[in-house]
KEDRENLUM-71645 format. One record per residue: residue in one letter; y, x, z of N, C-alpha, C in turn. Coordinates in pm, whole numbers, padded with zeros to 5 digits, always signed. Layout:
N
aYXZYXZYXZ/...
END
This chain:
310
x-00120+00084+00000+00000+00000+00000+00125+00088+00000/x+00229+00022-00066+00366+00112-00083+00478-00015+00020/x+00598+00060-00047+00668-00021+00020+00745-00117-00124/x+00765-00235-00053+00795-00350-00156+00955-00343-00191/x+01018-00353-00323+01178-00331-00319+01191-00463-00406/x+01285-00564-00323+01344-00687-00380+01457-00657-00430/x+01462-00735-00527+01648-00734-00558+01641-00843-00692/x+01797-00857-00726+01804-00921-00856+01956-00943-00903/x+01882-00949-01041+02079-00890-01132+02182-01018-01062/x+02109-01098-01074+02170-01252-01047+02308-01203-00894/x+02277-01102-00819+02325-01064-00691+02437-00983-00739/x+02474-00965-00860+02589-00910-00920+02665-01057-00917/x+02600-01143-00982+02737-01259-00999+02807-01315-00899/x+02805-01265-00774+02862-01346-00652+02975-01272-00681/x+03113-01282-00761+03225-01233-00779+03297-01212-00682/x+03335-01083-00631+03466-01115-00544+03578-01103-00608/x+03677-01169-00469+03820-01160-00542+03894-01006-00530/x+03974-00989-00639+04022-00814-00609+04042-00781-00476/x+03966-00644-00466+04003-00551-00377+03943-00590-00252/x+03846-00682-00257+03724-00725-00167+03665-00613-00123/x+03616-00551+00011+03505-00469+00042+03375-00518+00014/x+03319-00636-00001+03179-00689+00000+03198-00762-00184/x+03190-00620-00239+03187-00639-00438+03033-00588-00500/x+03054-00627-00578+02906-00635-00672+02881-00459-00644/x+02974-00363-00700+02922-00248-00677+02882-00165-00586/x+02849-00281-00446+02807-00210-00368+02650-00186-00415/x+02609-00316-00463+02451-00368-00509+02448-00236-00628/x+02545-00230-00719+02495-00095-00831+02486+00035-00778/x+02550+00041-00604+02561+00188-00564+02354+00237-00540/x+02335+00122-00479+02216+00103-00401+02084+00143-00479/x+02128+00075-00620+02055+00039-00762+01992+00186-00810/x+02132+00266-00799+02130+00392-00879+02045+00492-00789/x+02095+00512-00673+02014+00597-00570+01862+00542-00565/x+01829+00411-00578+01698+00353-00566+01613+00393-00735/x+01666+00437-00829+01650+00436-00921+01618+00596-00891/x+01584+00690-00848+01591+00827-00873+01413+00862-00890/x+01361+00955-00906+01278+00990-00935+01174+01003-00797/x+01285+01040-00698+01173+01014-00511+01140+00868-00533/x+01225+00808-00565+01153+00652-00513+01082+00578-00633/x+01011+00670-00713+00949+00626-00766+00738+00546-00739/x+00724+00567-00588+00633+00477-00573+00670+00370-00529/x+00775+00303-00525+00831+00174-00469+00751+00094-00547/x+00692-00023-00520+00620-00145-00590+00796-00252-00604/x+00845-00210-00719+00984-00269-00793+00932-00439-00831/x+01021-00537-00789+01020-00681-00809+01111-00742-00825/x+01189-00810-00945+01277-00909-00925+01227-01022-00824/x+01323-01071-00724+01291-01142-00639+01317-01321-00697/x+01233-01412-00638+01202-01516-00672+01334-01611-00632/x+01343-01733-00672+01436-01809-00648+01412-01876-00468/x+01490-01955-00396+01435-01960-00246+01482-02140-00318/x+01356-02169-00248+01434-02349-00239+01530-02373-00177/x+01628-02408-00172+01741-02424-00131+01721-02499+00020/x+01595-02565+00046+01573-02650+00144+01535-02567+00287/x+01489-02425+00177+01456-02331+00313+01580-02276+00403/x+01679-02322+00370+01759-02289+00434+01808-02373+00561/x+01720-02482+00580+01729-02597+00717+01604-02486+00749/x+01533-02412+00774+01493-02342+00880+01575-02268+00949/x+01696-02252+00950+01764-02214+01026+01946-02234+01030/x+01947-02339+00910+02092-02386+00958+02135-02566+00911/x+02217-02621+01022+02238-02714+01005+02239-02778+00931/x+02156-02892+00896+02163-03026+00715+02270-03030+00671/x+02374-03074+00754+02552-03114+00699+02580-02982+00657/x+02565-02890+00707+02615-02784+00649+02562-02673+00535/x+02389-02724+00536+02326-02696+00358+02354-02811+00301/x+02388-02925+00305+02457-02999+00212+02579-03016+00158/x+02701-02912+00256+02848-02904+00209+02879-02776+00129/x+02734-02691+00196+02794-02516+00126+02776-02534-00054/x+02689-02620-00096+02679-02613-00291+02798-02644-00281/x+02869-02752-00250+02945-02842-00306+03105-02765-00309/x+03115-02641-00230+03183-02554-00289+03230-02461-00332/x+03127-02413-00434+03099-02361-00539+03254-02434-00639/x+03343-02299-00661+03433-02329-00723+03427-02301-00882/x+03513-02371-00978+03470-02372-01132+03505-02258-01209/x+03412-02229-01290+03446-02066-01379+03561-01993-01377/x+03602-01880-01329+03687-01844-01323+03833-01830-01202/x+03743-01931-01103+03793-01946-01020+03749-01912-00882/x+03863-01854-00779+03743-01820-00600+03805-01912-00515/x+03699-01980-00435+03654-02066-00366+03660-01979-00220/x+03773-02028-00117+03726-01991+00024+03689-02036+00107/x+03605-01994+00168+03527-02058+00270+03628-02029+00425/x+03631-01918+00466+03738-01893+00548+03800-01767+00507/x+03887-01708+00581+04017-01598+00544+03926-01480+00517/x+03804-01416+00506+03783-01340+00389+03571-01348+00371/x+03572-01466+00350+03454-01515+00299+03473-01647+00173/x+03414-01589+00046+03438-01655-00050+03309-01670-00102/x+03338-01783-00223+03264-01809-00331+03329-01826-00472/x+03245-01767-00566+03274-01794-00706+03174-01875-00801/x+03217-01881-00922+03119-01997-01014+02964-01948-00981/x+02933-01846-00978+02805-01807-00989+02714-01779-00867/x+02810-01787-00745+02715-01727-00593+02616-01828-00601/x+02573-01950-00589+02480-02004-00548+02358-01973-00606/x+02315-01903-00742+02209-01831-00764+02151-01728-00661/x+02311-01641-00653+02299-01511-00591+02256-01554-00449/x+02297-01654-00365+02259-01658-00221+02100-01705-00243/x+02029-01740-00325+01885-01820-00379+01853-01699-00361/x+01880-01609-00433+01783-01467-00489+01768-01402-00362/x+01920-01392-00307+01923-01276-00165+01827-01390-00032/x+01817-01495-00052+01738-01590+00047+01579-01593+00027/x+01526-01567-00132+01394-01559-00172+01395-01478-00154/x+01443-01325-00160+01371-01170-00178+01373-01189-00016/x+01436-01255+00095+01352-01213+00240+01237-01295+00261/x+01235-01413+00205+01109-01502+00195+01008-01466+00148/x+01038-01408+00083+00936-01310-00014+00853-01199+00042/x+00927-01102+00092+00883-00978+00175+00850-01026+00288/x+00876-01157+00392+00800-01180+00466+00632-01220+00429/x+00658-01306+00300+00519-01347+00250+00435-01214+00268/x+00442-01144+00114+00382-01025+00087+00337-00928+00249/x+00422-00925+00350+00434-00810+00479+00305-00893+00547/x+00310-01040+00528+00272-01132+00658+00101-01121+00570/x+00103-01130+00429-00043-01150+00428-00070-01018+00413/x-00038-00851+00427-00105-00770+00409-00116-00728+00291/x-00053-00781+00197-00043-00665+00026+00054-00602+00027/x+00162-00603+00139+00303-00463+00156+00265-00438+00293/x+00266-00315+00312+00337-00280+00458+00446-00317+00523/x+00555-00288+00431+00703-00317+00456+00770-00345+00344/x+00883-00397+00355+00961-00462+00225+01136-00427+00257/x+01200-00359+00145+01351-00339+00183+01395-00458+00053/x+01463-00519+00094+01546-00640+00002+01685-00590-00044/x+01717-00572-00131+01841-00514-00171+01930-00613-00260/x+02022-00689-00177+02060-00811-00237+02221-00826-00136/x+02286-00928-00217+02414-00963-00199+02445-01094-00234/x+02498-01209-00151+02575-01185-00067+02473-01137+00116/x+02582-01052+00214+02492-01050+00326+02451-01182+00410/x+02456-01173+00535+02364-01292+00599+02361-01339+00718/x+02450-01194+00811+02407-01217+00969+02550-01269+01042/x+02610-01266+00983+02745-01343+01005+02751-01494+01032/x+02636-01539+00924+02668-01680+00929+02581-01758+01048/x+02646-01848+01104+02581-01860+01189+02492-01990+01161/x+02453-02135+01245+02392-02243+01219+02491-02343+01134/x+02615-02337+01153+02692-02406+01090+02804-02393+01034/x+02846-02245+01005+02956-02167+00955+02897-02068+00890/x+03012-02064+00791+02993-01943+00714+03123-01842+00762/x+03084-01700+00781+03227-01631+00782+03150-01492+00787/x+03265-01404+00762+03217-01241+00791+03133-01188+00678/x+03151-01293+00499+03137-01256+00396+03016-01303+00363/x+02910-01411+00434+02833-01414+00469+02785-01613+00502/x+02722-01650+00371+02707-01796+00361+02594-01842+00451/x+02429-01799+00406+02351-01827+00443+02276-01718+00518/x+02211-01759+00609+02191-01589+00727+02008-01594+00694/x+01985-01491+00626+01870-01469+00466+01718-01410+00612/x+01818-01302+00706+01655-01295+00813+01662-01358+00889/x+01732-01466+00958+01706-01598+01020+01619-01680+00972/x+01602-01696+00822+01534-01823+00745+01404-01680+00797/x+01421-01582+00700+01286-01486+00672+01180-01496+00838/x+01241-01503+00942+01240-01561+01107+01127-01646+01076/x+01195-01757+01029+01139-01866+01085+01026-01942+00957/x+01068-01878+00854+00947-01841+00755+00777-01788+00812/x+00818-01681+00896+00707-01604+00970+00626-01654+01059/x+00746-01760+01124+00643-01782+01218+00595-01957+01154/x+00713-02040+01074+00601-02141+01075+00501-02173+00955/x+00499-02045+00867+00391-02015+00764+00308-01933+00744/x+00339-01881+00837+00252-01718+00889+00171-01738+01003/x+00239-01806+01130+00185-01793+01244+00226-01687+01364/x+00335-01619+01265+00372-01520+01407+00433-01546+01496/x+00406-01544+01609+00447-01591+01749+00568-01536+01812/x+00580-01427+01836+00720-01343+01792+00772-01245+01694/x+00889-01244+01687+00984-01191+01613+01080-01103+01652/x+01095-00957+01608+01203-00930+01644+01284-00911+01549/x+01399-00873+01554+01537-00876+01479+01599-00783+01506/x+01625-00687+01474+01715-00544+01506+01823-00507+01408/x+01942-00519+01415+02019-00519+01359+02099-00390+01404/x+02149-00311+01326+02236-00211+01304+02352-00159+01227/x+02384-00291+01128+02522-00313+01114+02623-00274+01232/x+02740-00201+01154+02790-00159+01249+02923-00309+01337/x+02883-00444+01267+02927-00574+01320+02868-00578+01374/x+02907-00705+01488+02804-00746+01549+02741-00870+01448/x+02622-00905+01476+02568-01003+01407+02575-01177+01494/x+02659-01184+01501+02685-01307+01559+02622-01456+01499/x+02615-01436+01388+02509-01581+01336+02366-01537+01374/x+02285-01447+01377+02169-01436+01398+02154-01469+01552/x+02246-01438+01617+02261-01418+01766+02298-01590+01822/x+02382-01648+01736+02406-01780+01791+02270-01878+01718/x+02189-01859+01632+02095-01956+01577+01957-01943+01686/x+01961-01778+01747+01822-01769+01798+01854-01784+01982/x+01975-01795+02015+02016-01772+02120+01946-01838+02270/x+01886-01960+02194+01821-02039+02252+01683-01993+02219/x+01612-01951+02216+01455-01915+02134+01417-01821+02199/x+01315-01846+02294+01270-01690+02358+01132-01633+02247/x+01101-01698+02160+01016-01646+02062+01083-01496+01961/x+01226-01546+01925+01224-01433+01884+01368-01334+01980/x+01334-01245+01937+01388-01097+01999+01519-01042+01907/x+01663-01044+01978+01768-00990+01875+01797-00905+01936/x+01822-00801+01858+01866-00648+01941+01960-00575+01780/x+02094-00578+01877+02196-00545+01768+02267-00400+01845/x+02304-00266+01737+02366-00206+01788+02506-00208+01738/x+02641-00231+01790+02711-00212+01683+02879-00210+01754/x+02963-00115+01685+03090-00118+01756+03169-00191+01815/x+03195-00127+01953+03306-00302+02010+03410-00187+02068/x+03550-00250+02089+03523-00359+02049+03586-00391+01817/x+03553-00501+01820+03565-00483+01672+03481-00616+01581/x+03514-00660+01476+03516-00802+01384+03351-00809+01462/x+03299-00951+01479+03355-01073+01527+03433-01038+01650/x+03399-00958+01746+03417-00981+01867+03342-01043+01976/x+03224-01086+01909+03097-01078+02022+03013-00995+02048/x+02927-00977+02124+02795-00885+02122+02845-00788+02254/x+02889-00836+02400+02893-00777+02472+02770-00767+02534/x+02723-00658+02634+02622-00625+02668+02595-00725+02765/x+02692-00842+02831+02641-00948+02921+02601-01069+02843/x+02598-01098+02736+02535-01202+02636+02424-01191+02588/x+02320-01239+02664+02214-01211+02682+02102-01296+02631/x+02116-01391+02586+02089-01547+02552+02025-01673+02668/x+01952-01732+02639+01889-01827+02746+01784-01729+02810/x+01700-01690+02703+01578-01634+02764+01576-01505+02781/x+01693-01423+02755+01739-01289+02788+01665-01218+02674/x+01679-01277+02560+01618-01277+02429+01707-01174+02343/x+01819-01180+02405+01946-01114+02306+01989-00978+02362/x+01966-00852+02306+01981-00722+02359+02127-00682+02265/x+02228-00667+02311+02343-00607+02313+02351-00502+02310/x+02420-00413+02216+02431-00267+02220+02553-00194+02206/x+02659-00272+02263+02795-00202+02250+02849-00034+02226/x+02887-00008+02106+02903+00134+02109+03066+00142+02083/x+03110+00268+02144+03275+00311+02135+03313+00345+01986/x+03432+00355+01951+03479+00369+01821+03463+00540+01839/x+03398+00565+01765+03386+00771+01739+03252+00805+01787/x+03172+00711+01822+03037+00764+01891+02927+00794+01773/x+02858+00941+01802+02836+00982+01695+02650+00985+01702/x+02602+01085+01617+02444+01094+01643+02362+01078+01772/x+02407+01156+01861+02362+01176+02022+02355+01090+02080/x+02470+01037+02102+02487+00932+02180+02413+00794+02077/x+02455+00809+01991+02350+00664+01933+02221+00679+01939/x+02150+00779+01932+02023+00769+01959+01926+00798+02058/x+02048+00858+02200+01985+00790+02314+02012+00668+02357/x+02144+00589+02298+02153+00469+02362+02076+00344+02324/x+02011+00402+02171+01904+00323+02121+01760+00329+02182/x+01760+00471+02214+01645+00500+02297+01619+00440+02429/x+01710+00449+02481+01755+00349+02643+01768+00204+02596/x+01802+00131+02551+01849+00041+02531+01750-00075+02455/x+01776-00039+02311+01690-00130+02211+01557-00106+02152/x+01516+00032+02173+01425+00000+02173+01257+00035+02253/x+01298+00036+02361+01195+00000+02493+01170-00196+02531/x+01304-00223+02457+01285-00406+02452+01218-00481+02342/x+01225-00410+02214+01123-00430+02105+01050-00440+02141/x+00979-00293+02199+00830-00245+02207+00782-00341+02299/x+00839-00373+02411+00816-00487+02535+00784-00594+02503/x+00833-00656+02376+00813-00805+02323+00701-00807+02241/x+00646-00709+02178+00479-00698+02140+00502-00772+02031/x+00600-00768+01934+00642-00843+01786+00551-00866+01730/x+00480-00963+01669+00444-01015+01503+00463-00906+01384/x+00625-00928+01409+00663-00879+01311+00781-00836+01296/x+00874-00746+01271+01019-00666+01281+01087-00711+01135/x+01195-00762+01157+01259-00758+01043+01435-00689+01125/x+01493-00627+01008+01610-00547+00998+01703-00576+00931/x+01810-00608+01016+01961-00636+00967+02003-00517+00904/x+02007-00430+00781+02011-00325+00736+02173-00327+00713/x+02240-00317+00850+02393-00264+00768+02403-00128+00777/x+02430-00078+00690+02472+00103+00643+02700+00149+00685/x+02710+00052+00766+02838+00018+00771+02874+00091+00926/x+02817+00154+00985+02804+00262+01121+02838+00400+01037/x+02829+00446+00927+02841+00566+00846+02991+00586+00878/x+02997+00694+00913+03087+00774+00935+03260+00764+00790/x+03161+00730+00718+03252+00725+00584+03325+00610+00571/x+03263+00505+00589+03303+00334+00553+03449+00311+00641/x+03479+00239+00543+03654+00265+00546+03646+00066+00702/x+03575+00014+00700+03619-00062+00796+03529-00042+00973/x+03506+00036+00943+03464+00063+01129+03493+00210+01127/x+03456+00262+01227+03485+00426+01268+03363+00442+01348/x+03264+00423+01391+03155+00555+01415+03147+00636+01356/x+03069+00739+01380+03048+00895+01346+02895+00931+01305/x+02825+00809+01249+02664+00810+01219+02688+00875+01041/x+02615+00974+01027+02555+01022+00901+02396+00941+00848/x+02399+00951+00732+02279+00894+00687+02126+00890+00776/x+02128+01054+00801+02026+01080+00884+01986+00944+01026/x+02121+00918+01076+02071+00845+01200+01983+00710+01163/x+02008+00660+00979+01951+00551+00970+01788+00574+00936/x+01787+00707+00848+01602+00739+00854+01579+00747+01023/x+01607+00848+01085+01595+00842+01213+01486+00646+01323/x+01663+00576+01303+01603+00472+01331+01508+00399+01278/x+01495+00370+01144+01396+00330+01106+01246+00415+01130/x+01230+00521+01139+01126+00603+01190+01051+00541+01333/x+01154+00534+01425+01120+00467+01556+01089+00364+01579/x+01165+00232+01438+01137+00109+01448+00963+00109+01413/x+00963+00193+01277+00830+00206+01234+00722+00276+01353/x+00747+00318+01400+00617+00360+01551+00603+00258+01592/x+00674+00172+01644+00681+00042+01705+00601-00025+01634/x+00590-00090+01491+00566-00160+01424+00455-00111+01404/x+00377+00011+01422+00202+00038+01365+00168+00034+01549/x+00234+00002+01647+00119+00007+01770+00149-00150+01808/x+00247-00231+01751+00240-00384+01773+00207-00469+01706/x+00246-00427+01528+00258-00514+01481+00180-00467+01346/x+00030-00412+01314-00030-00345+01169+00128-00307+01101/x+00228-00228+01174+00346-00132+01075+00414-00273+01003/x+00393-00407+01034+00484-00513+00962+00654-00498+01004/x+00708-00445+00880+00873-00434+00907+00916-00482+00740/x+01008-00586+00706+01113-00642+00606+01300-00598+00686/x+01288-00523+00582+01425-00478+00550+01552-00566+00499/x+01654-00602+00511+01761-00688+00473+01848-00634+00443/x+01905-00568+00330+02093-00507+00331+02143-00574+00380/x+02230-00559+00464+02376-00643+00511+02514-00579+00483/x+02575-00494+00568+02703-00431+00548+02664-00248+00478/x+02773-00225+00461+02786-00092+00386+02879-00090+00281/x+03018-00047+00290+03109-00056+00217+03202+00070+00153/x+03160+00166+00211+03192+00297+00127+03058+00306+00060/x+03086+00362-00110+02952+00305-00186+02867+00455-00176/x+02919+00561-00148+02861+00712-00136+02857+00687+00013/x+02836+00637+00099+02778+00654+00221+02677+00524+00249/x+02692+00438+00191+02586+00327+00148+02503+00428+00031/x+02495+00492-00043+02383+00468-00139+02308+00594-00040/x+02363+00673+00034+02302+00783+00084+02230+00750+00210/x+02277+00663+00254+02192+00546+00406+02095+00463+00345/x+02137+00406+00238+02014+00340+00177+01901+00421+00143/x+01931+00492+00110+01828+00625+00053+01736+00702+00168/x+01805+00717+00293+01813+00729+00384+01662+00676+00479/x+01713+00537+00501+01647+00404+00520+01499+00412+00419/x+01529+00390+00329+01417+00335+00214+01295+00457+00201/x+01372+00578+00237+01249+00700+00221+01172+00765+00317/x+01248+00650+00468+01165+00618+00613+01052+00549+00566/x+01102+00443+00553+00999+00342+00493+00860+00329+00418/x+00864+00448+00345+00800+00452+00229+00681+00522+00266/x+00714+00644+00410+00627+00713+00472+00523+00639+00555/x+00516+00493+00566+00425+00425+00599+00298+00468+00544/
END
C-alpha cells in the first residue's frame, strides 16, 4: 500500500476576489511540488463528487440549504462574510474538496490506503455547524468524522489540527461529542480568537494548544509532545484525520511563528507512531491554510513524504 493523493482541477474554480490570500495558486503551488519525481509512488486520483447531502453529517439543514443558493452569477463574487466568498463556480469545488475527504476515509477505513493527503480548496475548519467564515464554507474533516464512524464503524476519532488558526468550526460541531478527539495547535492570540487552553469541551474532548507569536521548532515540539499528543495516544483512535494547515511556516505573510517545513514532517512522523500502535497506521490528510506559496509547497512536501514512509 502507498499513500493515496486526492485532488481536482474543479478546486481551481473557486475564484477569489483580487488580492485574496486563500487563491487558486495556492492549489498549483502544491500541484507542482507533488508533481516531482520523489513523489512518484503516490497512488494519484481525481477525487469524486460528495453528495451534497453529506454535508448534514455535520452541519445544520437551513444552512446546507441556504449555502447553494448563494452561489453568485458568472463573473461575479458573492460574500458570505468580510473575507469569505463565493464565485460562479465554488459549489463544484466545495463537492470535490468534500468527496476527496469522503473518499480517503473510505479507501483508509477499508484497508486499500494506509493514509490519504487530500489536496483541495476551498478549506474547511473554520466553518462551523451553521456559519461559514475564515474562507471556509463547508468543514470537509468534520463530514470525513462522521463518515467514519457512521459507515465505517469507528468508534473514535481524532482530529489534530495544526493550522496555524485556530479551528473553531471543527471545535464548535464536535464540542459536545466525547467520541471524537480535537487537538489543535495554533497561535493566540490571533483570527478567530478561540482555542484557549481552558475550552475544553463537554467531555474534555477538546485539547487546546495555545502558542506565542515567534515560537519556533523547540518549543513547538515539546509543547506538542506535552500536550497533544499523549491525549491522542490516550483516546486509542479508530482513526486520525489532519487539519493540514502549512500556515505556522515561518514565511506566511498572515501569522508569525517560526516553524520551518521540517516541523511539519516531524509532526506527522509522531502522528504516524500513534496511528500504527492504535489505529493499523489509519491517518487522512486535509489541506487547510498555507498562504505563502514557497513555504506551502515546501510543508506540503514536507508532510506528504512523512506519509509516504508508511
Amino acid at each position: 500500500m502507498t499513500t493515496l493523493y486526492l485532488t481536482h482541477p474543479a478546486c481551481l474554480e473557486h475564484e477569489s476576489p483580487p488580492g485574496h490570500p486563500e487563491r487558486p495558486d495556492r492549489l498549483r503551488a502544491v500541484w507542482r511540488v507533488l508533481d516531482e519525481a520523489r513523489f512518484g509512488a503516490l497512488e494519484r486520483r481525481k477525487a469524486k463528487l460528495a453528495d451534497a447531502a453529506s454535508a448534514l453529517l455535520a452541519h445544520d439543514e437551513r444552512y446546507c440549504e441556504t449555502l447553494p443558493k448563494l452561489i453568485p452569477p458568472e463573473g461575479r463574487t458573492g460574500h458570505v462574510d468580510a473575507d469569505t466568498y463565493l464565485s460562479a463556480h465554488s459549489w463544484p469545488a466545495i463537492l470535490y474538496a468534500m468527496g476527496a475527504a469522503v473518499e480517503g476515509v473510505d479507501c483508509v477505513m477499508r484497508g486499500e490506503m494506509k493514509n490519504a493527503f487530500c489536496a483541495t480548496r476551498p478549506p474547511g475548519h473554520h466553518a462551523e455547524r451553521a456559519r461559514a467564515m475564515g474562507f471556509c464554507l463547508f468543514n470537509h474533516v468534520a463530514v470525513a468524522a462522521r463518515k467514519a464512524q457512521r459507515v465505517h464503524g469507528a468508534e473514535r476519532v481524532a482530529i489534530v489540527d495544526f493550522d496555524v488558526h485556530h479551528g473553531n468550526g471543527t471545535q464548535d460541531i464536535f464540542w459536545k461529542d466525547k467520541s471524537v478527539l480535537y487537538a489543535s495547535s495554533h497561535q493566540w492570540p490571533l483570527y478567530p480568537g478561540t482555542g484557549a487552553a481552558s475550552e475544553t469541551g463537554e467531555h474534555d474532548n477538546i485539547v487546546n494548544l495555545p502558542l506565542a507569536s515567534g515560537t519556533g521548532p523547540q518549543v513547538f515540539r515539546a509543547a506538542f509532545e506535552s500536550v497533544i499528543l499523549p491525549r491522542v495516544d490516550a483516546f486509542e483512535p479508530d482513526l486520525i484525520l489532519i487539519s493540514a494547515g502549512f500556515d505556522a511556516h515561518r514565511r506566511d505573510p498572515l501569522a508569525s511563528l517560526d516553524l520551518g517545513e521540517a516541523e511539519f514532517g516531524w509532526v506527522t512522523r509522531r502522528l504516524m507512531e500513534i496511528a500504527e500502535q492504535r489505529c493499523a497506521g489509519r491517518i487522512v490528510s486535509v489541506l487547510e491554510g498555507g498562504y505563502d506559496l514557497m513555504g506551502l509547497s515546501a510543508s506540503a512536501a514536507a508532510h506528504v513524504e512523512a506519509l509516504m514512509e508508511a
